[in-house]
C-alpha positions in Angstrom: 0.0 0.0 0.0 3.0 2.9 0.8 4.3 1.4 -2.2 1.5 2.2 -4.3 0.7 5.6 -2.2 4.4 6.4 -3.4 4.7 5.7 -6.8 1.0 8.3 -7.0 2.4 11.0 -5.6 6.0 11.0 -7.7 3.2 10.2 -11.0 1.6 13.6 -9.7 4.6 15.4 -9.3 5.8 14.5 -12.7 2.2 15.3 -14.2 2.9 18.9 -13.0 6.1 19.6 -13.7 5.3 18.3 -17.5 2.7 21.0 -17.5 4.5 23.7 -16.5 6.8 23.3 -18.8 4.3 23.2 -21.7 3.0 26.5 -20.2 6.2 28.2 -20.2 7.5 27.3 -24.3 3.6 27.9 -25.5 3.7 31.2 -23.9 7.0 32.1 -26.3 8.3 33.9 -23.0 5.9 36.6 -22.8 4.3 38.2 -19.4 1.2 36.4 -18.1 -1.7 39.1 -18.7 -2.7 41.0 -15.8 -5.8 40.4 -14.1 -8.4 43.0 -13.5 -8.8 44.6 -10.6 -10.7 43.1 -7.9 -8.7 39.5 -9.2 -6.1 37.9 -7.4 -3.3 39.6 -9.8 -1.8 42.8 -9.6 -5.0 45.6 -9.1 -5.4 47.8 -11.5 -4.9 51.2 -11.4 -7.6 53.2 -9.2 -8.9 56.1 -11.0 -9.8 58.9 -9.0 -13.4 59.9 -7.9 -15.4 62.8 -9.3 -17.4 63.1 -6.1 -20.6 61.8 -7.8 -19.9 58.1 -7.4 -17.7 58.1 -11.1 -14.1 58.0 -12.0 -12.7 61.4 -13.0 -11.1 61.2 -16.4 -7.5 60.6 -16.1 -5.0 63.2 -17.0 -5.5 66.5 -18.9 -5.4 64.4 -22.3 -9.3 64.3 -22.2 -12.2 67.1 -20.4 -13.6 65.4 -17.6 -17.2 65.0 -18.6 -19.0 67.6 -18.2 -22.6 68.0 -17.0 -23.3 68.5 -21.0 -21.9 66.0 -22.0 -22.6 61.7 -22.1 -20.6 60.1 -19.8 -20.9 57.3 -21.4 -23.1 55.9 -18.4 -26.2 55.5 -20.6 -27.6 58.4 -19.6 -28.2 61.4 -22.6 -26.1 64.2 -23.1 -27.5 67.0 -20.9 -27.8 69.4 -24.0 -30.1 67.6 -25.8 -33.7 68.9 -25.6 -35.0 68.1 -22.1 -38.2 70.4 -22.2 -41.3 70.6 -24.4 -42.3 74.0 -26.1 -43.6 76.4 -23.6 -41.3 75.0 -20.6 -43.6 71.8 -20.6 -41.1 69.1 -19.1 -40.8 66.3 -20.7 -39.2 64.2 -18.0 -36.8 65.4 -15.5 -33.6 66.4 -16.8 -30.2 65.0 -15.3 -29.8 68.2 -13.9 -32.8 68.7 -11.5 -32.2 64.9 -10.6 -28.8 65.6 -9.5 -30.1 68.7 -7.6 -32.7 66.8 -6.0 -30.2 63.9 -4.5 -28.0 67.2 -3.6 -30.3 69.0 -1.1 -30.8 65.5 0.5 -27.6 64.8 1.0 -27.4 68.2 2.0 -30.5 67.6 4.7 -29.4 63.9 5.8 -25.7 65.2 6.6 -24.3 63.3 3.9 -22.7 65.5 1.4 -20.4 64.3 -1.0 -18.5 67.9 -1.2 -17.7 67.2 -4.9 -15.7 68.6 -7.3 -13.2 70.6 -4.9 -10.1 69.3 -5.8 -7.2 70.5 -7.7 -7.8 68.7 -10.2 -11.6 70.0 -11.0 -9.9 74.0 -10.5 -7.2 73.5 -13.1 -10.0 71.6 -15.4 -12.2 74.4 -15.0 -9.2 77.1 -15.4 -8.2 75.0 -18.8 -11.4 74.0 -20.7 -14.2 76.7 -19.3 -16.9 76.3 -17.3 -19.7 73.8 -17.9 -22.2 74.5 -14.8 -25.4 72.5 -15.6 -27.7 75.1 -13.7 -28.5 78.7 -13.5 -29.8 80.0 -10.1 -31.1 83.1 -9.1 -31.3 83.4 -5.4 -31.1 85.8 -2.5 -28.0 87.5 -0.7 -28.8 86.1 2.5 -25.9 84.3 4.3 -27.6 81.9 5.3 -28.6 80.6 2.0 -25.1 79.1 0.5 -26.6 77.3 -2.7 -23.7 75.2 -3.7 -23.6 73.5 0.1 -27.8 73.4 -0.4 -27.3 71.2 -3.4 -24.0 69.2 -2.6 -22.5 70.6 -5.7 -18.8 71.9 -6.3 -16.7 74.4 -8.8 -17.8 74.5 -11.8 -21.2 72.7 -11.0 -24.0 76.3 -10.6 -23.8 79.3 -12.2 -25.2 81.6 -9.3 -26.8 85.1 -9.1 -27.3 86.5 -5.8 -29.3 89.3 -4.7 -31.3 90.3 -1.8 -35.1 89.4 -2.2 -33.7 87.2 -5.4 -34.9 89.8 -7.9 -34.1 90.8 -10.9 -33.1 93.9 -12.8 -31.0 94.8 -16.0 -27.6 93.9 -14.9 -29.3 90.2 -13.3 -31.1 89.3 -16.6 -27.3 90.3 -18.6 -25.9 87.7 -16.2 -29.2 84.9 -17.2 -28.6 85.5 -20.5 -24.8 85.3 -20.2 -25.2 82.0 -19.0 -27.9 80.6 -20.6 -26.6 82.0 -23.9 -23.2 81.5 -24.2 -22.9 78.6 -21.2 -26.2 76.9 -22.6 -27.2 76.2 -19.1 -30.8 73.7 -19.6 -31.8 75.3 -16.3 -33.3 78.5 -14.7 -34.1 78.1 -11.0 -35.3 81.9 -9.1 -35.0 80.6 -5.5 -36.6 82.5 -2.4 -35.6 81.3 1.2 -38.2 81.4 4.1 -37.6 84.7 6.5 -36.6 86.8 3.8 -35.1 90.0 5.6 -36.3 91.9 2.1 -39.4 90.3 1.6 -40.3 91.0 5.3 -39.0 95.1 5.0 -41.6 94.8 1.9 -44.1 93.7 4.0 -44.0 95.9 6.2 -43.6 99.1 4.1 -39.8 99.8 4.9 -39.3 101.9 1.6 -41.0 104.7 3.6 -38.2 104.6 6.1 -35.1 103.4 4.6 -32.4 105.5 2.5 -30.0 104.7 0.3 -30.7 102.3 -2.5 -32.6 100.0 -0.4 -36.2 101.4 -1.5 -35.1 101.1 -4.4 -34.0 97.6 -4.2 -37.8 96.8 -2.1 -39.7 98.6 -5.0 -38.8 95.2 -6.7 -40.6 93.1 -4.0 -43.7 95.5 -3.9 -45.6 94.2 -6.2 -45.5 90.8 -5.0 -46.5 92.3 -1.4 -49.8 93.7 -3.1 -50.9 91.1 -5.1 -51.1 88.6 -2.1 -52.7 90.9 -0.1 -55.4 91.4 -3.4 -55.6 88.0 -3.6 -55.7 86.9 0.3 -56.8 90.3 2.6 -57.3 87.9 5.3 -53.2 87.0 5.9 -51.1 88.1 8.7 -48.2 87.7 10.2 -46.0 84.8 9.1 -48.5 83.5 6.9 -48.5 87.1 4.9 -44.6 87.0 4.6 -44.7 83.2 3.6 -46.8 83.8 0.6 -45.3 86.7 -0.3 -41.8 85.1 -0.5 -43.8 82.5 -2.8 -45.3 85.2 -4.5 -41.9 87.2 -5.2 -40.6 83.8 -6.5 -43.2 84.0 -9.2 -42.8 88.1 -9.8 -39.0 87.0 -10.6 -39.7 84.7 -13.3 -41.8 87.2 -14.9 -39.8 89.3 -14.7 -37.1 87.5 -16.5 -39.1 85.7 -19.0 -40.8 88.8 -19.7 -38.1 91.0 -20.4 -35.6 88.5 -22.2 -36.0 87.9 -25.7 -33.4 84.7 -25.3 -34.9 83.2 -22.5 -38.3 83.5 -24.1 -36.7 81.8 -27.3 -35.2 79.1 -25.4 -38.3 78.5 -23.7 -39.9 78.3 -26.8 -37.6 76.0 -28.2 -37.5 73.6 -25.3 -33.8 74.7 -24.7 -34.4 75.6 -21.2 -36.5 75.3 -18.0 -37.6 78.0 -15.4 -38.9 76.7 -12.3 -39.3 78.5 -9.2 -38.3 76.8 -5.5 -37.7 78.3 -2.2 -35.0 77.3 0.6 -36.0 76.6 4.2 -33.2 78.0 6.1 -34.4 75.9 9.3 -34.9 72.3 8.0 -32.7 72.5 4.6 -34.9 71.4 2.3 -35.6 72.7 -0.9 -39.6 73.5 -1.7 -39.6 73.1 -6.1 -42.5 74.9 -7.1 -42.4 74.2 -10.3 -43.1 76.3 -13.9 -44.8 80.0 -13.4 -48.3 79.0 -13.9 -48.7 81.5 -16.6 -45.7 80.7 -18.4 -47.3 80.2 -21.7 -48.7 83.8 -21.8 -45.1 85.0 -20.6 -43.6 83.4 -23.7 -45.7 84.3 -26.4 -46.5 87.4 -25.3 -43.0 88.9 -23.7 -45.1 90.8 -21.0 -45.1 90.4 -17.0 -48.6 89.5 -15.1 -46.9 89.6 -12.1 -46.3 93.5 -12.3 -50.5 94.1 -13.3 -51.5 92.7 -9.7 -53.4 90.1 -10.8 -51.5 87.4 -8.8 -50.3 84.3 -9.1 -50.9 82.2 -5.7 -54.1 80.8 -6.5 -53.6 80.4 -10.4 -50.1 78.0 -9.1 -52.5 76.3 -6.9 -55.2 75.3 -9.3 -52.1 74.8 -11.9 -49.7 72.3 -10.3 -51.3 68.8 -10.6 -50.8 70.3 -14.7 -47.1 70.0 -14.2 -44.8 67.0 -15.4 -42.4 65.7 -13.6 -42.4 68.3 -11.0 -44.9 67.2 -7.8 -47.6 70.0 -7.0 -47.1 71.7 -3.5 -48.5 73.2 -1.0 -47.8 76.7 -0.3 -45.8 78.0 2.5 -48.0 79.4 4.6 -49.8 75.7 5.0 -46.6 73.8 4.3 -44.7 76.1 6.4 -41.5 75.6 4.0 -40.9 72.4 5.7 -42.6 69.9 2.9 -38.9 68.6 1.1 -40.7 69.6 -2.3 -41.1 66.0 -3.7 -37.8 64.2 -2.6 
């Protein structure tokens, strides 16, 4: 039996050894190929993360992709049309989506902090900017939009003013951006306790000097349309829907005045929604297209600046929008609602 246990083990031996051999000459002395990463070879080389979940591209040879551009993930190049004519979305565009999952990242604690490297600053110092939205919003420290959103350099094209509105040298800046960057996206975002909105409220154009009146003649004609439309509001409630109402003043504003945005509009080239920031909770409230946006773009006029309102046209408008949920308005949702996340 050891003899047979013996003479096994040396057949075994010899087995591998032949082989080997026939291994090494049918190889013709090249290098085994290296096994992918994640095998039991040599890993291969990590490539560095972009800060949304996907490898950065690797040297300067190539732009890192951009947020108009396919990344080769399946998903469609950003500049391709996203909205129907008139503003009606389609479906959501990659850009909302990403600043959707950025303001709850934002809310849970969990931000990603991308695109803060040195790598993303000398991309964006090489081969331009690419920022995937435009956003009008308010002065207000308290209202940082690219730590709202999770986003990073290069990411939000940002106009900030207090009361978010808009004037000559803010609609140069829209159409800067939306003209020569081609960003698919115009957000006007108001913030709850709105130090301007509030001073418009409560009449503080009598009493201030300076350019401030000036600045809360802007806001006015929000102030008075809600109190048109709603006589019965006080307080907090009055402010809340007046920072809603302001939103929706902006827009017109904008879309009223600008023959480009008009024309992009038109063309499905570009979205205007309107949102506002809860400076308590985090959360982002999306409000969704100006209820009259249709009548903005064809006719190039403002209905927010002939008092008629806009509060309960939005309210009787929402379910009408696509792909953006219908809310409640501030006063009832108290800015808290996270605005369909």
């Amino acid at each position: 039996m050891k003899t047979f246990l013996h003479r096994s083990t040396i057949a075994l031996v010899a087995a591998g050894l032949i082989a080997s051999n026939v291994a090494i000459a049918g190889g013709g002395g090249a290098k085994p190929e290296a096994k992918a990463a994640g095998g039991h070879g040599a890993p291969a080389k990590a490539k560095a993360d972009d800060g949304h979940g996907k490898p950065a591209a690797a040297g300067h040879g190539k732009p890192a992709a951009g947020h108009g551009e396919d990344t080769g993930d399946g998903a469609e190049p950003q500049r391709k049309r996203r909205f129907g004519s008139s503003g009606t979305i389609e479906r959501e565009p990659k850009a909302l989506t990403l600043l959707r999952a950025g303001n709850e990242r934002f809310v849970s604690g969990k931000c990603l902090h991308p695109h803060g490297d040195g790598f993303r600053r000398q991309d964006t110092a090489l081969r331009g900017q690419h920022p995937m939205a435009t956003i009008v919003s308010c002065s207000d420290s308290r209202v940082p939009c690219e730590l709202i959103f999770d986003q990073g350099i290069g990411d939000l094209f940002l106009i900030r003013v207090a009361g978010n509105v808009v004037d000559g040298d803010e609609t140069g800046s829209i159409e800067y951006a939306v003209g020569h960057l081609n960003t698919p996206m115009l957000i006007v975002m108001g913030h709850s306790s709105c130090g301007a909105v509030t001073a418009a409220v409560n009449g503080a154009s009598a009493t201030e000097h300076g350019s401030i009146p000036k600045l809360l003649k802007h806001i006015e004609p929000a102030v008075d349309s809600v109190r048109k439309q709603q006589p019965n509001l006080k307080g907090d409630d009055l402010v809340n829907a007046c920072i809603v109402e302001n939103v929706w003043h902006t827009i017109s504003d904008v879309v009223g005045s600008s023959d480009l945005v008009r024309e992009k509009v038109r063309k499905g080239e570009l979205g205007v929604l309107g949102a506002v920031y809860n400076i308590d909770t985090g959360t982002v409230e999306w409000l969704g297209r100006h209820p009259q946006e249709a009548e903005l773009v064809k006719g190039g006029n403002s209905p927010a600046s002939t008092g008629d309102g806009h509060g309960a046209v939005h309210a009787q408008s929402a379910g009408d929008q696509h792909d953006i949920e219908p809310q409640k308005k501030p006063a009832e949702a108290g800015h808290g609602d996270p605005g369909g996340h």
